[in-house]
C-alpha positions in Angstrom: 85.6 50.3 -137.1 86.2 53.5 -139.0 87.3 57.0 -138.0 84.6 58.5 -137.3 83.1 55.5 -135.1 86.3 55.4 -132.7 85.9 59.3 -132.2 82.3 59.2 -131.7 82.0 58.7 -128.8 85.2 61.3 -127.6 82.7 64.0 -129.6 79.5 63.2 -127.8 81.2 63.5 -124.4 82.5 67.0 -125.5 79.5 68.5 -126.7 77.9 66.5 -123.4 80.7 68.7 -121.5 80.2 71.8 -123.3 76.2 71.7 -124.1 74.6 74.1 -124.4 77.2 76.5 -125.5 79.0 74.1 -128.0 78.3 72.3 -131.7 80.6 69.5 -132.2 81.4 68.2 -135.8 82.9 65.5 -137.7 84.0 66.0 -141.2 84.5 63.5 -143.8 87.2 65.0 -145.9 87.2 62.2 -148.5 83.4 63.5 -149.4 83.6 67.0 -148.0 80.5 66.9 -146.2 79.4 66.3 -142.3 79.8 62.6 -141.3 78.4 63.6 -137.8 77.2 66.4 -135.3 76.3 67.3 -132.1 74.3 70.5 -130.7 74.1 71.6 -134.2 73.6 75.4 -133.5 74.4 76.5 -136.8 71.4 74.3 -138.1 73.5 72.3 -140.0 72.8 68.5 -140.8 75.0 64.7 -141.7 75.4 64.9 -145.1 75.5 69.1 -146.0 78.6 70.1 -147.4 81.7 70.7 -144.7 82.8 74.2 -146.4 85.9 73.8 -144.2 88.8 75.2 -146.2 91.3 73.0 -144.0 89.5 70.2 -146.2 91.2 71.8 -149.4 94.3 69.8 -150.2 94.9 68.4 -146.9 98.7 66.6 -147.5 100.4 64.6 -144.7 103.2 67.5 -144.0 100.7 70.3 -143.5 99.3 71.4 -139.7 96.7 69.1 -138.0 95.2 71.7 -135.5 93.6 75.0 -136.3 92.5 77.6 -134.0 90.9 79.0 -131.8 89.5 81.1 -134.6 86.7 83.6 -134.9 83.3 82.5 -136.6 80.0 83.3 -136.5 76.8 82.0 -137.1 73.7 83.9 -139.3 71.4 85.1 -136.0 75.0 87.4 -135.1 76.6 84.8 -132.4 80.1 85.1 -132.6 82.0 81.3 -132.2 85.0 80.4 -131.0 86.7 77.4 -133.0 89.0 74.6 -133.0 89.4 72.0 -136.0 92.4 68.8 -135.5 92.6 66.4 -138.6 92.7 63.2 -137.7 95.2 60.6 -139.6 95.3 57.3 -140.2 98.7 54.6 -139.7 99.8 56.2 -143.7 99.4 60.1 -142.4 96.5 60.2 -144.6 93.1 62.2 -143.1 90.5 60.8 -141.9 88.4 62.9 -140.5 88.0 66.5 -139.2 87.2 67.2 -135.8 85.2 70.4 -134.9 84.2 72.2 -132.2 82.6 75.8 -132.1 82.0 77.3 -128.9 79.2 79.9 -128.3 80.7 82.9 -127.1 77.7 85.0 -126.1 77.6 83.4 -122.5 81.3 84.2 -122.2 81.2 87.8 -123.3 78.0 88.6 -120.9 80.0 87.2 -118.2 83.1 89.2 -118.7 81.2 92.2 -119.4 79.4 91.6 -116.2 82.4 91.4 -114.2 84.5 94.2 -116.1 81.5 96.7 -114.6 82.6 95.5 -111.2 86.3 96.5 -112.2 85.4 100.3 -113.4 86.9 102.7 -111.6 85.9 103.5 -107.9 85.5 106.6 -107.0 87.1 108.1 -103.5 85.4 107.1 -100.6 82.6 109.9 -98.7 84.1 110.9 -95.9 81.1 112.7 -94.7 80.1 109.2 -94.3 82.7 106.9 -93.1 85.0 109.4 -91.4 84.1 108.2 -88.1 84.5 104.7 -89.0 87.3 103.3 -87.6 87.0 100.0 -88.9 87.4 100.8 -92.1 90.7 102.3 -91.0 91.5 98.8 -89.8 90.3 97.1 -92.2 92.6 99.0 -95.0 95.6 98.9 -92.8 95.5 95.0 -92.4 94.1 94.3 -95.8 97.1 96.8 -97.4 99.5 95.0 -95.2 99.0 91.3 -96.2 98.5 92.3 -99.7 101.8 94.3 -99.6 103.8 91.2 -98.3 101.8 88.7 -100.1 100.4 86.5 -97.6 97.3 85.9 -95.2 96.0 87.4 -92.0 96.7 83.5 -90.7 99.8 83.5 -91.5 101.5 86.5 -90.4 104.3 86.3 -87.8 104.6 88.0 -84.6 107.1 90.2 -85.9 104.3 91.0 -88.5 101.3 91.3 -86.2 103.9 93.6 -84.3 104.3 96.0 -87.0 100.3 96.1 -88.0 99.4 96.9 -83.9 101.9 99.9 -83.8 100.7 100.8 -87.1 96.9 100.7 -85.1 97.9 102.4 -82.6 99.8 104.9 -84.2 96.2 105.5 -86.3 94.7 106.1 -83.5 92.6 102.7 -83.4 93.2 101.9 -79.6 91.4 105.2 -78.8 88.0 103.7 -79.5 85.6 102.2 -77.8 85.5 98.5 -77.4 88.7 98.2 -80.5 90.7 95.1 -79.1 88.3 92.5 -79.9 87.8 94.0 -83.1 91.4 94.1 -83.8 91.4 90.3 -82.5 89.2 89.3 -84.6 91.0 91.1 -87.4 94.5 89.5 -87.1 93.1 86.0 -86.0 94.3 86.3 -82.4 93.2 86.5 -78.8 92.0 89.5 -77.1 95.0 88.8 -74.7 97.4 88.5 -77.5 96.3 92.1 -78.9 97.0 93.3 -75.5 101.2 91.7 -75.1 101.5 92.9 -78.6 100.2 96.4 -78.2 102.3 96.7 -74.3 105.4 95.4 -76.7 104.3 98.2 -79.3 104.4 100.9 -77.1 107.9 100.0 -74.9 108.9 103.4 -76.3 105.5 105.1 -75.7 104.3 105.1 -72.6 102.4 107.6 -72.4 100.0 106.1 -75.0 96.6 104.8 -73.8 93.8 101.7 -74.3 90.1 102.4 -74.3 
């Protein structure tokens, strides 16, 4: 069994893997020309010429995996690539192993998400200034971020901290706000209520709705 029939099968399963987005190639380097392909999106065929340049001169000491590098194909698709020369027991090569990814997929999906990364502008107040929930929301969501953890596994000191910080913003004041907060920080409505009586030990003249 030669080269290029023990990595058949290893090449199929990648462009498999890969497919549609990938063309998978083995060069012959003793001939110069493709011994087999896979997905061939550049149109190429067994038998055309490799024009690899890592086939030029290939000696034992010299490096056996290329890339990634940039090509591109004659419709404007810009490629990705890899190439490993494969060796025999002597160091000699055997074969060239190719793959060239499409990148067009790739770029429309970064593009895509970069436009959800722009930069926001400052939220309408004439809109949300009456929405408490969003004052929650951006005390607790700060918080966690700030200590780098999640809402289910703060502490008590932590939940502490985030219902004086409620309070203090004036969250208690509203209408129907403890099971809110509850729900926010994952507790019980009775739980909001020790915490917020523990919260205010130093203010009591501070008030529930």
């Amino acid at each position: 069994m030669d080269a290029f029939e023990r990595l058949a099968p290893a090449a199929e399963a990648m462009a498999r893997l890969l497919s549609p987005h990938a063309e998978v190639v083995l060069h012959d380097p003793k001939t110069g020309t493709i011994a087999a392909i896979w997905n061939p999106m550049s149109g190429r065929t067994i038998g055309d010429p490799s024009l690899l340049s890592e086939l030029d001169g290939i000696r034992p000491a010299s490096r056996d995996v290329y890339g990634p590098y940039p090509k591109s194909l004659a419709d404007g698709r810009r490629l990705s690539s890899v190439s490993a020369v494969i060796r025999d027991d002597s160091g000699h090569a055997e074969a060239v192993f190719c793959v060239n990814v499409d990148r067009t997929a790739f770029d429309e999906a970064a593009r895509f998400l970069a436009a959800f990364a722009a930069p926001t502008t400052e939220q309408p107040k004439v809109l949300f200034e009456n929405d408490w929930t969003e004052t929650l929301n951006d005390l607790v969501g700060g918080y966690v971020r700030e200590h780098s953890t999640q809402v289910g596994n703060l502490s008590k000191h932590d939940r502490l901290v985030l219902v004086g910080q409620l309070d203090a913003a004036g969250i208690f004041t509203q209408r129907r706000s403890v099971p809110v907060v509850a729900r926010a920080l994952h507790i019980s409505r009775s739980a909001v209520y020790q915490l917020l009586a523990e919260s205010r030990k130093d203010t009591p003249d501070a008030r529930t709705s």
